[in-house]
C-alpha positions as CSV (number, residue, x, y, z in Angstrom):
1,X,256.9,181.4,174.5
2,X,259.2,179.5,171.4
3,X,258.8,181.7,168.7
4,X,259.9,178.8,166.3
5,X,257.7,176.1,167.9
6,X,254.4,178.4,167.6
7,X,255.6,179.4,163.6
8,X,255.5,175.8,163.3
9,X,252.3,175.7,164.4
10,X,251.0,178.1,162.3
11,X,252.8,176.8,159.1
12,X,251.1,173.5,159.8
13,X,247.8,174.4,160.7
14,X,248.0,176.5,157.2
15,X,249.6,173.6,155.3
16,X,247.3,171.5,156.7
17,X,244.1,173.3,155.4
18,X,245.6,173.7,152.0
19,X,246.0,170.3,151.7
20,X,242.0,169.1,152.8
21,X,240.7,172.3,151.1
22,X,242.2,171.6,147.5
23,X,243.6,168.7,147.3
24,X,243.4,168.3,143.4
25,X,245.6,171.7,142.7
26,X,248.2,170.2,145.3
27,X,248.5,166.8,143.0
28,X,248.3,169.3,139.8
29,X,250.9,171.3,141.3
30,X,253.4,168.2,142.2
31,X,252.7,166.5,138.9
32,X,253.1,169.0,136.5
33,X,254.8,168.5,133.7
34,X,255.0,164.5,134.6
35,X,251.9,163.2,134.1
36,X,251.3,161.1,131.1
37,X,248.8,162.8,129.1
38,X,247.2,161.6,125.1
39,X,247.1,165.3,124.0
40,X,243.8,164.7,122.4
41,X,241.7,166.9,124.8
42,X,241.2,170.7,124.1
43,X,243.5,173.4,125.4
44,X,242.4,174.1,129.2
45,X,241.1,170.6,129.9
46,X,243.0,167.5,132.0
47,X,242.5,164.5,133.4
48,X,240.6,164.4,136.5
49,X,242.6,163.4,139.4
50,X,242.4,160.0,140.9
51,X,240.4,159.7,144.0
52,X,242.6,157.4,145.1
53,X,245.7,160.6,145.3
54,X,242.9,162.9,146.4
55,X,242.3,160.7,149.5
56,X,246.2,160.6,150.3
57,X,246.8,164.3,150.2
58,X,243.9,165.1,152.4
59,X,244.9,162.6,154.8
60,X,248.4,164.1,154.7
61,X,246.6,167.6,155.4
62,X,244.6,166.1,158.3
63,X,247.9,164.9,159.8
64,X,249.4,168.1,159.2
65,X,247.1,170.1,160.2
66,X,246.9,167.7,163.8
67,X,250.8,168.6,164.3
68,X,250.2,172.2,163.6
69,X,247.5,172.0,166.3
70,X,249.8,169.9,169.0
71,X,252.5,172.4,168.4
72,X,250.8,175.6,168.7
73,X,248.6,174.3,171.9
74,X,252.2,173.3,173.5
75,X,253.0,177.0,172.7
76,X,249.8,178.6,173.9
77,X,249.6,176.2,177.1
């Protein structure tokens, strides 16, 4: 058993459910600080998050979590 192979695995499959599970923190997270914002809203609020980027990181965490699953059923098989 590849002790690096099945870690991968694991970090992917968990990666991989971040990223379908919450995908609007993960493009918060990434985009802190850079997003253009009119500072007219009250303290606590922002600007929703296109579905558009929502879409893309949960297809990213699908993907992700596909590899983590390949790599830890190589491992296990």
């Amino acid at each position: 058993m590849d002790l690096r192979t099945l870690l991968a695995g694991v970090l992917g499959v968990g990666l991989g459910l971040v990223l379908v599970a919450y995908p609007e923190a993960v493009v918060r997270a990434q985009t802190a600080g850079r997003r253009p914002h009119d500072g007219r809203g009250e303290y606590g609020t922002a600007s929703p998050v296109s579905e558009r980027w929502r879409r893309l990181v949960q297809l990213l965490g699908v993907i992700s979590l596909a590899f983590g699953l390949y790599f830890a059923a190589s491992v296990l098989a």
